[in-house]
C-alpha positions as CSV (number, residue, x, y, z in Angstrom):
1,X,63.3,134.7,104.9
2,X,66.2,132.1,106.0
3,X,67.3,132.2,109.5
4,X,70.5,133.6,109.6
5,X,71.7,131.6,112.6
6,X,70.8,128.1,111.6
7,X,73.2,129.1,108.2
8,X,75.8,130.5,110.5
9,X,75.5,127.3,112.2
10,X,76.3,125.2,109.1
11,X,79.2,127.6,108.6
12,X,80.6,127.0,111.7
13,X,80.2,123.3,110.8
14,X,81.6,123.5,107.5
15,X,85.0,125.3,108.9
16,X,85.4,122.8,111.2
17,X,85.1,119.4,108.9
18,X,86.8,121.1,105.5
19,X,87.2,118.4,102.7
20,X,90.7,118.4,103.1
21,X,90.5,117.3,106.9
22,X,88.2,114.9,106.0
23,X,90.7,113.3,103.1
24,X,93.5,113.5,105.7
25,X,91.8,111.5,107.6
26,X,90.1,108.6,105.3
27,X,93.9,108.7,104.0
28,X,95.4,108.1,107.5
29,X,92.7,105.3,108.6
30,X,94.4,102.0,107.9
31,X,97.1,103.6,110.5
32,X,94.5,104.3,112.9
33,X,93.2,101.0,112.3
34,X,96.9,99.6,113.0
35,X,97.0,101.6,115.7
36,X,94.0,100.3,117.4
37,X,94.6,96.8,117.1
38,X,98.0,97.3,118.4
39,X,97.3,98.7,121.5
40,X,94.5,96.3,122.2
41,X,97.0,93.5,121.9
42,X,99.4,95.6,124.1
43,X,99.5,93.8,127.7
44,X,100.3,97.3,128.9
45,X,97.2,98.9,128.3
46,X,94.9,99.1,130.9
47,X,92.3,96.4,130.6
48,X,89.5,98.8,130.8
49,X,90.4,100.8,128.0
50,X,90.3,97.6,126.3
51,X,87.1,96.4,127.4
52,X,85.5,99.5,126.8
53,X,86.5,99.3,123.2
54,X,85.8,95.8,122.9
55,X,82.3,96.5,124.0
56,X,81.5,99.4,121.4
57,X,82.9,96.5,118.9
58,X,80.4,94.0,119.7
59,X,77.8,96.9,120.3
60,X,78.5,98.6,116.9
61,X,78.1,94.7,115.0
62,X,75.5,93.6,117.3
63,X,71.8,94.2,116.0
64,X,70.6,95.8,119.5
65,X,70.0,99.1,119.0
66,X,69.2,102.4,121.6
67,X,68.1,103.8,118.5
68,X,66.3,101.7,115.7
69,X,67.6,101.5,112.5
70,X,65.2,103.6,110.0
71,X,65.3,102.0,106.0
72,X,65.5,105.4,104.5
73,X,67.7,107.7,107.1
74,X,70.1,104.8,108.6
75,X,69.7,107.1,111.5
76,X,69.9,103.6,113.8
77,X,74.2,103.9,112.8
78,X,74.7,107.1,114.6
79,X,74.5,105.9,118.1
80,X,77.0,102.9,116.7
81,X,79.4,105.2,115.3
82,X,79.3,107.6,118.3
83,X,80.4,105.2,120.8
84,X,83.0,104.1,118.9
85,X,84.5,107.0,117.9
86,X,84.4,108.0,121.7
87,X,85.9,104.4,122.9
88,X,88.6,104.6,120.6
89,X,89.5,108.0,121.4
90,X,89.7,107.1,125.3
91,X,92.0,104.3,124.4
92,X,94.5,106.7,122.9
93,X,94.2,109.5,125.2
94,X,93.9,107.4,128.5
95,X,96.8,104.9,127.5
96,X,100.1,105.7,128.6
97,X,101.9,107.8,126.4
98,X,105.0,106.4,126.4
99,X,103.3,103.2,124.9
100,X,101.0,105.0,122.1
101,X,104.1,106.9,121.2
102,X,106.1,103.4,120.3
103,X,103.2,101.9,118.5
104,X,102.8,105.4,116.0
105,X,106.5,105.1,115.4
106,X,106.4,100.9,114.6
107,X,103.6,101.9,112.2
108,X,105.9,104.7,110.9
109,X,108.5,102.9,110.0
110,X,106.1,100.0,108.9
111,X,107.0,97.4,111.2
């Protein structure tokens, strides 16, 4: 018999990524990509924010891994991916808002 709560579990999972989320946000990623680059070339971002992000760069290209890369799973890209998601996402929430806010309306308006 199937355990209910690891299928509950993939449930929960499932209602929070749904494929239209997920298409939102490949749709949306050049911005975030603009975004990003913007507010690292920003003087008025805090340099550690930008260090931090800089770091998960050269980390996520670098071939030194905290976990090793497996040929059939690529389970070594997880770690990668997790510390950039996370650096990115301090550099938004921790910059000023003020400043984020006049970047996402310059992309807006495709400047």
């Amino acid at each position: 018999m199937p355990n209910p709560f690891r299928f509950s579990r993939f449930l929960d999972l499932a209602n929070r990524f749904p494929p239209a989320k997920i298409f939102a946000f490949l749709i949306h990623l050049p911005n975030f990509i603009r975004l990003f680059s913007r507010l690292l070339a920003d003087p008025r971002v805090p340099f550690h924010l930008k260090f931090f992000c800089y770091f998960a760069l050269f980390y996520f290209i670098f071939p030194i891994d905290l976990l090793k890369d497996l040929p059939f799973f690529q389970i070594g890209y997880i770690d990668d991916i997790i510390i950039l998601i996370f650096a990115f996402r301090k550099l938004i929430k921790e910059s000023p808002p003020e400043i984020v806010q006049e970047h996402v309306d310059a992309i807006s308006q495709g400047k």
